[in-house]
DOPALO-846702 format. One line per field, with one value per residue (C-alpha): residue number from 1; residue in one letter; x, y, z. Coordinates in nm, 3 decimals. Layout:
<mivos>
n <- (NUM	...)
res <- (a	...)
c1 <- (X	...)
c2 <- (Y	...)
c3 <- (Z	...)
</mivos>
This chain:
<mivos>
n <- (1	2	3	4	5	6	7	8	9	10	11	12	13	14	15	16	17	18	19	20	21	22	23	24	25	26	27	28	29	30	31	32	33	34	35	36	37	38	39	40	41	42	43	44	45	46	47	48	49	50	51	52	53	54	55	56	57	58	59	60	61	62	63	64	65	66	67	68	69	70	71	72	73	74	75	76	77	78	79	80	81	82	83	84	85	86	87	88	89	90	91	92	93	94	95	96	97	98	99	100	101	102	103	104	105	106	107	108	109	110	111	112	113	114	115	116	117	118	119	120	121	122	123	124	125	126	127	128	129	130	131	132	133	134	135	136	137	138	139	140	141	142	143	144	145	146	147	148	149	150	151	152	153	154	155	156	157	158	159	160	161	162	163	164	165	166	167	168	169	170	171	172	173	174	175	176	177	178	179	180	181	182	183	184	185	186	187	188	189	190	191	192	193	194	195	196	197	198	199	200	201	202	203	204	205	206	207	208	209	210	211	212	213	214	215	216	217	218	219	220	221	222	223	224	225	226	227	228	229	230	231	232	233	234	235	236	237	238	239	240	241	242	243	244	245	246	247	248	249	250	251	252	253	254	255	256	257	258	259	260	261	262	263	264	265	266	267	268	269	270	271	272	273	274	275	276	277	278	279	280	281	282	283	284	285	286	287	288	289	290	291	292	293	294	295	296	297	298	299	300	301	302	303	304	305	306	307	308	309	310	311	312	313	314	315	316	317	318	319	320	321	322	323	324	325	326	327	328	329	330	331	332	333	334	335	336	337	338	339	340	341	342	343	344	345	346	347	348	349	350	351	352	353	354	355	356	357	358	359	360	361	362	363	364	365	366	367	368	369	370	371	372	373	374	375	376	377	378	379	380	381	382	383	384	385	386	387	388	389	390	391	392	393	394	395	396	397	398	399	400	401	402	403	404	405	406	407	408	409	410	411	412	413	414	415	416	417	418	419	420	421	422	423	424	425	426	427	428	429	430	431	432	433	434	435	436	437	438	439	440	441	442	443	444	445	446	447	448	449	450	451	452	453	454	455	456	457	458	459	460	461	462	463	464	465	466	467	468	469	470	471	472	473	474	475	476	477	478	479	480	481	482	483	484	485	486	487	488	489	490	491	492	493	494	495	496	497	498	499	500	501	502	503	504	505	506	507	508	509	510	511	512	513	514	515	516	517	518	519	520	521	522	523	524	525	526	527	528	529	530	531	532	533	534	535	536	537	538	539	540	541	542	543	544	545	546	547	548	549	550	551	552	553	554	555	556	557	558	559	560	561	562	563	564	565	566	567	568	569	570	571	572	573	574	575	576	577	578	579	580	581	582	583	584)
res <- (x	x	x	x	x	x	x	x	x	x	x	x	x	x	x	x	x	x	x	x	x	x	x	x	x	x	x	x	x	x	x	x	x	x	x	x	x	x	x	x	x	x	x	x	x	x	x	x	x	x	x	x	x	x	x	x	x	x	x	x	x	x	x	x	x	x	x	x	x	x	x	x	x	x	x	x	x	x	x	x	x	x	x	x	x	x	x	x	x	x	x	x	x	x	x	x	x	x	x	x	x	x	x	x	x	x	x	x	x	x	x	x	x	x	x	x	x	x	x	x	x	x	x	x	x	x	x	x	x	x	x	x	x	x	x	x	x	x	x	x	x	x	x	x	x	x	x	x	x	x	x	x	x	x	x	x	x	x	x	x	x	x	x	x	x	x	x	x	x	x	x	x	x	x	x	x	x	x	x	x	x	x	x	x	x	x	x	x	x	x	x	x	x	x	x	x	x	x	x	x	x	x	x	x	x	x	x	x	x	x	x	x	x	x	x	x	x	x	x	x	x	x	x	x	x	x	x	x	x	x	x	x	x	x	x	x	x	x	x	x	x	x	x	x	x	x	x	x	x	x	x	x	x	x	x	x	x	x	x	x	x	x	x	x	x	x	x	x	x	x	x	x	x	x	x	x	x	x	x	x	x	x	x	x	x	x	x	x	x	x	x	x	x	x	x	x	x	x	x	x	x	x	x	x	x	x	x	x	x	x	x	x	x	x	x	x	x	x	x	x	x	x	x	x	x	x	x	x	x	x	x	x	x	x	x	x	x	x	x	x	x	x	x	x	x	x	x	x	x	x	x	x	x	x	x	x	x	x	x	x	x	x	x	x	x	x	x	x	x	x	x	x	x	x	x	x	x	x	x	x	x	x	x	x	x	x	x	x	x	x	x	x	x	x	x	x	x	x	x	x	x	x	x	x	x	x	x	x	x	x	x	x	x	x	x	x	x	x	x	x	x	x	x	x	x	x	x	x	x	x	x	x	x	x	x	x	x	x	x	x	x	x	x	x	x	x	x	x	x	x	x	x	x	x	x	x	x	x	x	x	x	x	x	x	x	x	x	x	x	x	x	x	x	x	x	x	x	x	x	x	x	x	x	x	x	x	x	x	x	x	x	x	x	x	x	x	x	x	x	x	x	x	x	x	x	x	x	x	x	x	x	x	x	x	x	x	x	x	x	x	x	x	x	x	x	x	x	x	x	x	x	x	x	x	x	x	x	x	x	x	x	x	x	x	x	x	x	x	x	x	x	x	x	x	x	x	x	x	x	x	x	x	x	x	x	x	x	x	x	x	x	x	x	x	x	x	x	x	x	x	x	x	x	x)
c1 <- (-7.304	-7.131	-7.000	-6.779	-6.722	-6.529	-6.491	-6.261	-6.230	-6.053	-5.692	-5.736	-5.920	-5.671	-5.402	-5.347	-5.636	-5.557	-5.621	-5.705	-5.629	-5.896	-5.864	-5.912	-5.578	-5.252	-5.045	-5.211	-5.208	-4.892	-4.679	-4.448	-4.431	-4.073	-3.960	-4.013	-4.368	-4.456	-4.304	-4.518	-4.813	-4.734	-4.750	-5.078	-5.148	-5.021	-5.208	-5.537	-5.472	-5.386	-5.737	-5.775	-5.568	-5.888	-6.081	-5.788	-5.820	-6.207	-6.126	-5.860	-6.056	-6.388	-6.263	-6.066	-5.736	-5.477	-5.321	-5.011	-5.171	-5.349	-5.030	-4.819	-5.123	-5.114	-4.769	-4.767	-5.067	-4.905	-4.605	-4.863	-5.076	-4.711	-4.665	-4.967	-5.005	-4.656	-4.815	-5.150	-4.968	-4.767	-4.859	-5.117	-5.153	-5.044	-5.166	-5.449	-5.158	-5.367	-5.246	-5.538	-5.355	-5.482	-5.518	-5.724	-6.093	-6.404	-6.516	-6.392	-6.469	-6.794	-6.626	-6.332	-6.534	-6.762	-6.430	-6.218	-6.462	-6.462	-6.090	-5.921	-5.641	-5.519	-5.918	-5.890	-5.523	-5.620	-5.967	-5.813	-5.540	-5.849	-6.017	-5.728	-5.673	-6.087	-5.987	-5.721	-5.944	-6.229	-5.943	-5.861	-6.255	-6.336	-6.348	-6.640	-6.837	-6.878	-7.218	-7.208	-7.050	-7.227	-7.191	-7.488	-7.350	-7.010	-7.113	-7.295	-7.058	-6.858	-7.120	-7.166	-6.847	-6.870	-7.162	-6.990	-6.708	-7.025	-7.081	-6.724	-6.642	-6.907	-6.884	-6.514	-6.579	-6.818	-6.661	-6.920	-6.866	-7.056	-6.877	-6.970	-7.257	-7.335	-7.138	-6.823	-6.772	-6.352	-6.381	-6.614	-6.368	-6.070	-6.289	-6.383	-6.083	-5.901	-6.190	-6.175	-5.769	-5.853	-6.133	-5.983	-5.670	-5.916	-6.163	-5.946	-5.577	-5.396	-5.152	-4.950	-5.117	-5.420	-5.162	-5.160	-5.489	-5.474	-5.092	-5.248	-5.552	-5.330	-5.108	-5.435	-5.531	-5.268	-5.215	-5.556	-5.598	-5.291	-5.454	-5.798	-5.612	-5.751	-5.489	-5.476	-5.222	-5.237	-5.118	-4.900	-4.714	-4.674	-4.542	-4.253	-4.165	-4.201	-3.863	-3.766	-3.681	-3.784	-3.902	-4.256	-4.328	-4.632	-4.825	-4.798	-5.053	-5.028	-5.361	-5.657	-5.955	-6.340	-6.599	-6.871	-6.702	-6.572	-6.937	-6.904	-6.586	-6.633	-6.905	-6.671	-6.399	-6.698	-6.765	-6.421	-6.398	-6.678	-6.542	-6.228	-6.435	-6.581	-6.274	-6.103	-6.364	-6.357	-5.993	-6.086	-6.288	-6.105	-5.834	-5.941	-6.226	-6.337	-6.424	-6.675	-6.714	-6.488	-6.131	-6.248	-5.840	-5.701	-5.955	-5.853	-5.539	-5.605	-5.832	-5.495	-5.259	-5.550	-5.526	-5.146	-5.216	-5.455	-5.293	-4.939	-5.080	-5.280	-4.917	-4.732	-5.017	-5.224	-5.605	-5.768	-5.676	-5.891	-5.870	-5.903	-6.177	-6.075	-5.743	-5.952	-6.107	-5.775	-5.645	-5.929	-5.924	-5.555	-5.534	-5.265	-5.365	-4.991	-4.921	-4.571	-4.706	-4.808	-4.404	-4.328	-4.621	-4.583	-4.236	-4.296	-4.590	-4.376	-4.089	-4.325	-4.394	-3.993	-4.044	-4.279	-4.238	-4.320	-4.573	-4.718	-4.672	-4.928	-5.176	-5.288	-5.441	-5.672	-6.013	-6.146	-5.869	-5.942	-6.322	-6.248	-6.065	-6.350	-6.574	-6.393	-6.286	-6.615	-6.780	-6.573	-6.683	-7.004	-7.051	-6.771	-7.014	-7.314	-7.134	-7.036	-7.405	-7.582	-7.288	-7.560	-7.930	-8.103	-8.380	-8.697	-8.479	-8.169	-8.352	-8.493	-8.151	-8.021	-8.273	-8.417	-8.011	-7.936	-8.231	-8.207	-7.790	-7.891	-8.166	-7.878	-7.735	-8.091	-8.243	-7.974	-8.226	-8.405	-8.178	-8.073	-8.256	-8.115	-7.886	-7.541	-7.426	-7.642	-7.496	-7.139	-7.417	-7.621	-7.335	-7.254	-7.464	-7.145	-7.177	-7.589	-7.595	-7.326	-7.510	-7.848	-7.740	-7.528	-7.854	-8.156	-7.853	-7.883	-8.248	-8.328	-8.094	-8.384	-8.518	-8.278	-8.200	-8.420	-8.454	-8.687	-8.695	-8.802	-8.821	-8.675	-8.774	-8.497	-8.541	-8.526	-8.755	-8.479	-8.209	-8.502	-8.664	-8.296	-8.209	-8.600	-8.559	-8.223	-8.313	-8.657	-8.498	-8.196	-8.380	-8.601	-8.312	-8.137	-7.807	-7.518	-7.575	-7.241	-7.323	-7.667	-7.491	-7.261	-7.496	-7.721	-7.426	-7.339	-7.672	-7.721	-7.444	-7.498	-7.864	-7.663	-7.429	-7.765	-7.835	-7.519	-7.554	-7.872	-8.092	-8.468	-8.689	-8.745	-8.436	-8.472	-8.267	-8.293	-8.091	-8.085	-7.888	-7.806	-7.639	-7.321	-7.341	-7.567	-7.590	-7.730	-7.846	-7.948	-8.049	-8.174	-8.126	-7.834	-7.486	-7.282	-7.179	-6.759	-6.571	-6.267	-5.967	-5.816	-6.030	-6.059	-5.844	-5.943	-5.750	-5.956	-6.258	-6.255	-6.230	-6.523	-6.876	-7.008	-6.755	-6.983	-7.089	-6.760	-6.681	-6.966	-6.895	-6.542	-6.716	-6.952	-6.707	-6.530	-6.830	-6.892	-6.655	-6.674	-6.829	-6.958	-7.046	-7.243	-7.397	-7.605	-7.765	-7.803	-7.930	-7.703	-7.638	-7.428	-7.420	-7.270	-7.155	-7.076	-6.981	-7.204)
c2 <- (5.905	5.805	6.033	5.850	5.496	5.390	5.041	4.949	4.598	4.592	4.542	4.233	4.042	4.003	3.961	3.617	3.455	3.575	3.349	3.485	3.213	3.101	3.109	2.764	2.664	2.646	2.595	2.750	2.676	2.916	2.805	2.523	2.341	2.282	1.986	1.683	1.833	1.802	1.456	1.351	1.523	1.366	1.021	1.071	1.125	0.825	0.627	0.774	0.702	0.336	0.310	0.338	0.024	-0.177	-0.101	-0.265	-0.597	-0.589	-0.544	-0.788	-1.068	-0.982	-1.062	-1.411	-1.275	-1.410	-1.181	-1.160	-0.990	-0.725	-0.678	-0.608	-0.381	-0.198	-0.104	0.014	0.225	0.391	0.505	0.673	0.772	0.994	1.146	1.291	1.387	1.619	1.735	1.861	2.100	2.243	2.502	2.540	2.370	2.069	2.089	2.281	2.425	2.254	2.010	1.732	1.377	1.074	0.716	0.453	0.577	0.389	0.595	0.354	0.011	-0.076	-0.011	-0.229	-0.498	-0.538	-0.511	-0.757	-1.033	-1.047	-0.958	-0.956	-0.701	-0.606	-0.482	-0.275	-0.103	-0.006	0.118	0.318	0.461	0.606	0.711	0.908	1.045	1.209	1.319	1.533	1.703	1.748	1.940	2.135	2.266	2.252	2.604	2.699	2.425	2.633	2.640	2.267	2.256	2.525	2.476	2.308	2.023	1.989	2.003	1.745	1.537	1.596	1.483	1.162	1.087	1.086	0.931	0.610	0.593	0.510	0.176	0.103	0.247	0.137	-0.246	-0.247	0.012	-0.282	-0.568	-0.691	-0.945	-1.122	-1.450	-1.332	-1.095	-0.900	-0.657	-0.789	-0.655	-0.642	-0.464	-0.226	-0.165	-0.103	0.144	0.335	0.411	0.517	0.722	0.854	0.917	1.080	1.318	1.457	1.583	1.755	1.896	1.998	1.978	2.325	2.417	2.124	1.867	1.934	1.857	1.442	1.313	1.029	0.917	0.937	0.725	0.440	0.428	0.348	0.158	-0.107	-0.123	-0.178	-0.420	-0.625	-0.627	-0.753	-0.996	-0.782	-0.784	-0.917	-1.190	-1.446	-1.124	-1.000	-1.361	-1.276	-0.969	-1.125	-1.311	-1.018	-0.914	-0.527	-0.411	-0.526	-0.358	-0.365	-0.533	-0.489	-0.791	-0.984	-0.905	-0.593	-0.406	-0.459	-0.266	-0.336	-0.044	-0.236	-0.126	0.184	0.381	0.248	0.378	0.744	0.770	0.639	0.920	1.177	1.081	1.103	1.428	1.618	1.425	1.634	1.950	1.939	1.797	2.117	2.350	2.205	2.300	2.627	2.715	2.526	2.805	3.102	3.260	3.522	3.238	3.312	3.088	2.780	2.879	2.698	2.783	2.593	2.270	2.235	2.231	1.981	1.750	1.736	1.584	1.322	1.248	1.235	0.972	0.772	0.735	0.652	0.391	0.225	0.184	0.083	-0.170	0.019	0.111	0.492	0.759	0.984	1.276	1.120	1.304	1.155	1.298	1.677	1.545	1.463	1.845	2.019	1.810	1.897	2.213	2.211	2.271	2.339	2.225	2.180	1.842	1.700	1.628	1.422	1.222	1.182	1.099	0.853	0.654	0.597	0.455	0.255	0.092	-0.024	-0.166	-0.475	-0.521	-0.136	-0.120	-0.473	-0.278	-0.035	-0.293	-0.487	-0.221	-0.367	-0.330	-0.155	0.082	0.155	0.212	0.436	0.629	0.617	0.745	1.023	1.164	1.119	1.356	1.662	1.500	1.534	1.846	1.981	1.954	2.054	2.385	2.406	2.373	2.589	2.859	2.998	3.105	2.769	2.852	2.618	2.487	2.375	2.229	2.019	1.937	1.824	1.694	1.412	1.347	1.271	1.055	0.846	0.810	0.683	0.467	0.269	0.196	0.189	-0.028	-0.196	-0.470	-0.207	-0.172	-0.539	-0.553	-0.291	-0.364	-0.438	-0.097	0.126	-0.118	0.117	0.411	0.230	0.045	0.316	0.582	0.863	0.767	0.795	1.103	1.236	1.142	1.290	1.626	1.707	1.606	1.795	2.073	2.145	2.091	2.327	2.564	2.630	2.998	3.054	3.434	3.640	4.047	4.295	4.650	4.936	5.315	5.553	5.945	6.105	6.273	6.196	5.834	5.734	5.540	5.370	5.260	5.085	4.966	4.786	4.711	4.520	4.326	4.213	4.088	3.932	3.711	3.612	3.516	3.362	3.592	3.581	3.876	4.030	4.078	4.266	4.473	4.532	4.622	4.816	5.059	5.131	5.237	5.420	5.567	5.698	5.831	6.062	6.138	6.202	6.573	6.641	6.467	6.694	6.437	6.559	6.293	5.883	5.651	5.326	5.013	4.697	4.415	4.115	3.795	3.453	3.239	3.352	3.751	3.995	4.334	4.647	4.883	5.260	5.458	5.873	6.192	6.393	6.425	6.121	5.932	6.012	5.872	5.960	5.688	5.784	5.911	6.286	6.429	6.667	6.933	6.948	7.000	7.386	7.355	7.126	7.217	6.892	6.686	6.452	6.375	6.314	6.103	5.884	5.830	5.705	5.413	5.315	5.219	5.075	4.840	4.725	4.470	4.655	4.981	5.062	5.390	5.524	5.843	6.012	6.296	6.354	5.987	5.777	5.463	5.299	4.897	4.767	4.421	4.161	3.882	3.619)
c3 <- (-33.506	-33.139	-32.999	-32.771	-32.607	-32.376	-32.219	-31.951	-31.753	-31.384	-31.413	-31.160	-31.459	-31.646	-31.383	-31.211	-31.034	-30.633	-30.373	-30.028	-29.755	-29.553	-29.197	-29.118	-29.336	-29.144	-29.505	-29.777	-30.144	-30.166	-29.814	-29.791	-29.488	-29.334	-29.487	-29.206	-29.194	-29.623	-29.583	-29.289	-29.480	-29.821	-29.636	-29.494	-29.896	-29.972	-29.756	-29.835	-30.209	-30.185	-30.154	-30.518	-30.530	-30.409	-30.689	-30.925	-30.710	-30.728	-31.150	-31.134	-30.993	-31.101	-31.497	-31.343	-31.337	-31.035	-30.731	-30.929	-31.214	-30.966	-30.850	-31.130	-31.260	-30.906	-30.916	-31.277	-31.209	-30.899	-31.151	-31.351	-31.004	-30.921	-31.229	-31.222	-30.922	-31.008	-31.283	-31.080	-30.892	-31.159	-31.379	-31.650	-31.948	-31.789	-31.446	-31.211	-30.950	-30.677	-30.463	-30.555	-30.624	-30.861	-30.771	-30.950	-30.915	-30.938	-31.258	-31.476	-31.311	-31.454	-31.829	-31.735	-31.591	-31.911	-32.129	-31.933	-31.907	-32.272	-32.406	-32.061	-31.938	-32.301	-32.434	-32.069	-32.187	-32.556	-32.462	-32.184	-32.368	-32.593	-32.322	-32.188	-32.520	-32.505	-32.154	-32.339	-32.622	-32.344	-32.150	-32.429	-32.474	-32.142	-32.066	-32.367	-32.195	-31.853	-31.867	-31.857	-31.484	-31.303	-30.946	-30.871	-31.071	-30.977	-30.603	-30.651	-30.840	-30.518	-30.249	-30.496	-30.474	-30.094	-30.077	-30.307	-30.010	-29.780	-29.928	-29.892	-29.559	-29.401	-29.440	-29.350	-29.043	-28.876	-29.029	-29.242	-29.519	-29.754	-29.579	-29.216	-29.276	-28.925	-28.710	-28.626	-28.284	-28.280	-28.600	-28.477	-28.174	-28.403	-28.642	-28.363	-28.189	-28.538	-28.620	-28.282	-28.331	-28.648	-28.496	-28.253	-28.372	-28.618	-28.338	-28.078	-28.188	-28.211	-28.448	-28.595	-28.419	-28.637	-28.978	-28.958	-28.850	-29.065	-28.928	-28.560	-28.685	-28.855	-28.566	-28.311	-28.561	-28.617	-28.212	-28.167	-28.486	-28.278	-27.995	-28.075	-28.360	-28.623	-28.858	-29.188	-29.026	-29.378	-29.579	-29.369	-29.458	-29.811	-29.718	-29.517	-29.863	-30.090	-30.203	-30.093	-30.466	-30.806	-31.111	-31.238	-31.540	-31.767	-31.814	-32.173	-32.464	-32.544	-32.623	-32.802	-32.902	-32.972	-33.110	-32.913	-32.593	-32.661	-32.582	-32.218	-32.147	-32.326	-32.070	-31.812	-31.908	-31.896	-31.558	-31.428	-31.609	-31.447	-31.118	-31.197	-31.242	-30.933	-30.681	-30.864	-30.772	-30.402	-30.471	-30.575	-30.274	-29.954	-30.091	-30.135	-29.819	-30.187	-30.383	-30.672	-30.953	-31.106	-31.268	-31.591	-31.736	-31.431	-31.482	-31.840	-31.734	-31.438	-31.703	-31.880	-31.620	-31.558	-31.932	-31.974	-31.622	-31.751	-32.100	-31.919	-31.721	-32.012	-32.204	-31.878	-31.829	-31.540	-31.516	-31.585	-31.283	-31.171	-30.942	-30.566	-30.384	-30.014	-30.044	-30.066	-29.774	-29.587	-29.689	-29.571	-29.248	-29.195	-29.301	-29.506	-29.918	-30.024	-30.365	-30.289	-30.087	-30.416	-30.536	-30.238	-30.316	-30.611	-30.575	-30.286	-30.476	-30.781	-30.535	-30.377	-30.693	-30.708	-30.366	-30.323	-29.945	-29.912	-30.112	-29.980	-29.619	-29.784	-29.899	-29.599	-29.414	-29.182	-29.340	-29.003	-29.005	-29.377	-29.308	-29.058	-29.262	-29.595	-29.318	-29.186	-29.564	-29.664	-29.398	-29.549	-29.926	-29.880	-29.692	-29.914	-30.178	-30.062	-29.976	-30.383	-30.448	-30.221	-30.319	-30.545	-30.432	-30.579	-30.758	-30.872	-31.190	-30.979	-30.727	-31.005	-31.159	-30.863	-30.682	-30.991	-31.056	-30.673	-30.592	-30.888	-30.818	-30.470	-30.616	-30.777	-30.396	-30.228	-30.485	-30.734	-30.862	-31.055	-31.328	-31.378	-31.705	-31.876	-32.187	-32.114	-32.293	-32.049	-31.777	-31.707	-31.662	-31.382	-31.227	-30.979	-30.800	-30.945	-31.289	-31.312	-31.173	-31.354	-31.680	-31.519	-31.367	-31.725	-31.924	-31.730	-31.671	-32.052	-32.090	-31.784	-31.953	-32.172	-32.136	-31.910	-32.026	-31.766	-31.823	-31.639	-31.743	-31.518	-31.504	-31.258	-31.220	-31.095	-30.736	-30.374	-30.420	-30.731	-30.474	-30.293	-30.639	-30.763	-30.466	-30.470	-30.821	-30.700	-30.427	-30.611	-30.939	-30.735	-30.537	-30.782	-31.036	-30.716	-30.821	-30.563	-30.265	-30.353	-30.727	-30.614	-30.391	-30.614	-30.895	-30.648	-30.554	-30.910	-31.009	-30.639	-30.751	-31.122	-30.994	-30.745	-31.069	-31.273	-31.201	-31.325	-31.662	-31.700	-31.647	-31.637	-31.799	-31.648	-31.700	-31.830	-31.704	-31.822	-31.645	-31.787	-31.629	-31.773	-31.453	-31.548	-31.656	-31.529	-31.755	-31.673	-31.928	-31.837	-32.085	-32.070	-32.206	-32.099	-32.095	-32.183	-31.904	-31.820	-31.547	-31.421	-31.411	-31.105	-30.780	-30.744	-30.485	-30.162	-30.299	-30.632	-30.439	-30.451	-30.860	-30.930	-30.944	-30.872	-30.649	-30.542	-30.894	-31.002	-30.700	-30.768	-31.151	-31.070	-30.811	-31.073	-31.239	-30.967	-30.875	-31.257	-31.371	-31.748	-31.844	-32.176	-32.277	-32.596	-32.689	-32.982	-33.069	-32.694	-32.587	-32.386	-32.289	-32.021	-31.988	-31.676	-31.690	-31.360	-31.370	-31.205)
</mivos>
């Protein structure tokens, strides 16, 4: 019979996740700005996500519809852009509490394309509505799928994304068109001095000066743009004749729905889902320097105000929203991660929607200025990523999984002709270099999954060689699992620290420890003959020293079990058993 068990987990589990602000953040997730600053900052938001609004002219006139239709679709999507960009920052279940906006992504174009060619803008609203409506019940599992979204596969969801803003910067930075193909030399002068106004603000600006690269960007831009006649000069015509307030109306015809279609644009929600996932683990980690694994609780809760978004807009009449990676980019560039930004953006977006002239004012960006700026988000979107993946030690199987997923995504960029065959179904899968690799890195994710339980049992004689043998036995199976450094020091010290303890448990004969580690536990197991294990809740004091026989002993039972996220303790007819657990 057990004689006694005990089990005890860190108070700080169960408290609020803790975010310790980096160093490179002037506002932190926590800090408000003063006021004229959140506004300026929220603007620089703003901008960035109008970007999304070129995908809904792309879907707009790629299925025949006219500018006022793209219009009336744009400003009915930026109602439902605002609102959930509030809701992102507030509190769980209906938001992450990160400051990461939503605009109209690229994850569902392909879907809409396919679906608007054949029943127009009404087939787009009723199949999105669905498709926010899986975004919600995904939300609502999310966090038992964890094993799904390791970071190795949300990083890389993240560099994709800024890899995608490459084949849209990029043409607009050196003025290339498919009407005037070639480098456009007064383009090319306007992109580089904006980039260059955006850099160096970022590089070498102090203090605030390093809060509104963007703003000092668009400013060089637009003077420059005038000066070299690169402005948008026929738009800026219709902007003139816009009217300064009128309310946005949803287009006629309701919505429709077709099962043939409705595969496409499940994948398409996936897609934007594990987009989410791994924006919000960028989010995660650009706020907090101790940064360890994804808040799964927060995501579902971020995967919800993208659902409640995308279902708005499809019953206002606007297109799917997904979380907007450049604007991650912009924060990290700035400095300034403060979720209180995210209300005046939001709140400014859905005004700009009750404005046309505004909101025109927004739209004709010079496409120079607006490649500049794809160019210089996308440098932090990539990199941002690749930090997220190489977070972990990556072993033979990750490299795999992300290796095969990333060089087929670029394969649909590099080399689009390859997939032209393919069935119209698969077609929302191949269409972008984001979605295929999304599909690819969940899919050999699971299948490398397979074995992935590791365990390695060894044998330690107590005596003067017993803290070089665990600390050995550590290091060895660490590396070889590819197990984060601070868990395997961590783990190290707690069994350094129970073989100092063993003498005093009457330990004579070999323990046995067994670790075993799946990705995202790690569990010791020691088990000899002796005394059952006891530690002491609070640490010994200096004054007690006098009364204890074996201080030292006791001192190093209370930091096992400071090192071990839970302790577990068993005993019976004079074999014990401690399991250590960590959290990977």
């Amino acid at each position: 019979m057990p004689v006694g068990l005990e089990a005890e987990s860190k108070s700080s589990k169960s408290a609020a996740p803790h975010h310790r602000k980096p160093a490179s953040l002037l506002y932190g997730l926590d800090e408000d700005p003063p006021l004229a600053e959140r506004l300026a900052l929220a603007v620089q938001h703003v901008f960035v996500m109008s970007v999304g609004w070129i995908f809904v002219v792309v879907l707009v006139t790629a299925i025949g519809g006219a500018p006022a239709e793209a219009q009336s679709v744009i400003r009915l999507s930026m109602i439902a852009s605002g609102i959930a960009t509030i809701l992102q920052a507030r509190s769980i279940p209906f938001g992450s509490g990160y400051l990461c906006p939503f605009s109209c992504g690229p994850a569902y174009l392909p879907a809409a394309i396919l679906a608007g060619k054949s029943g127009g803008l009404p087939l787009i609203f009723g199949l999105t509505a669905i498709s926010g409506a899986f975004e919600g019940m995904l939300s609502r599992v999310i966090r038992r799928l964890r094993a799904l979204f390791p970071p190795e596969v949300t990083g890389l969801v993240v560099s994709m994304v800024g890899i995608e803003l490459i084949a849209l910067g990029c043409p607009r930075f050196v003025g290339y068109t498919s009407g005037r193909p070639g480098i456009n030399s007064s383009s090319l002068v306007v992109a580089l001095i904006t980039l260059g106004a955006m850099i160096v603000p970022t590089v070498w600006g102090k203090g605030r000066w390093r809060l509104f690269p963007v703003l000092f960007g668009l400013l060089a831009g637009y003077v420059s743009a005038a000066a070299l006649r690169v402005l948008p000069w026929g738009q800026l015509g219709e902007l003139r004749t816009a009217p300064l307030f009128g309310l946005p109306h949803r287009l006629p015809g309701g919505m429709a729905f077709r099962f043939v279609f409705l595969a496409p644009f499940l994948i398409a929600s996936l897609s934007s889902v594990l987009k989410s996932v791994g924006d919000l683990t960028l989010c995660q980690k650009i706020n907090d320097s101790e940064w360890k694994r994804t808040d799964m609780r927060s995501v579902s809760g971020g995967i919800m105000s993208g659902a409640i978004g995308t279902t708005l807009a499809a019953v206002l009449g606007g297109v799917g929203q997904s979380t907007f990676s450049s604007n991650l980019g912009l924060a990290m560039a700035s400095g300034a991660t403060s979720r209180s930004i995210a209300l005046p953006a939001g709140l400014l977006i859905i005004t700009l929607a009750f404005f046309p002239k505004v909101a025109a004012a927004f739209a004709v960006i010079p496409e120079p200025v607006m490649g500049a700026a794809l160019v210089y988000v996308a440098c932090f979107m990539i990199l941002g990523g690749l930090a997220v993946m190489t977070s972990r030690m990556l072993d033979a199987r990750k490299t795999f999984v992300i290796g095969i997923s990333m060089i087929f995504g670029l394969s649909v960029e590099i080399a689009p002709q390859l997939y032209r065959g393919l069935p119209l179904l698969l077609h929302p899968v191949f269409a972008t270099a984001l979605s295929l690799s999304t599909v690819l890195v969940i899919v050999l994710n699971m299948v490398f999954r397979i074995g992935i339980g590791k365990r390695h049992t060894v044998e330690v004689v107590p005596g003067p060689n017993a803290l070089d043998t665990v600390a050995r036995f550590m290091e060895e199976q660490g590396g070889i699992w590819g197990m984060r450094q601070e868990v395997v020091q961590r783990a190290a010290a707690a069994l350094h620290e129970f073989m100092v303890h063993a003498p005093g448990l009457g330990v004579t004969s070999p323990v046995k420890i067994e670790a075993r580690f799946d990705e995202f536990n790690f569990d010791l197991q020691v088990d000899y003959e002796g005394i059952p294990f006891a530690s002491p809740e609070h640490p010994p004091s200096w004054e007690t020293v006098g009364e204890m026989e074996d201080f030292v002993g006791v001192v190093s039972a209370y930091l096992v079990r400071q090192f071990a996220d839970r302790v577990d303790v068993n005993s019976s007819n004079g074999h014990s058993q401690i399991r250590l657990h960590f959290e990977h």
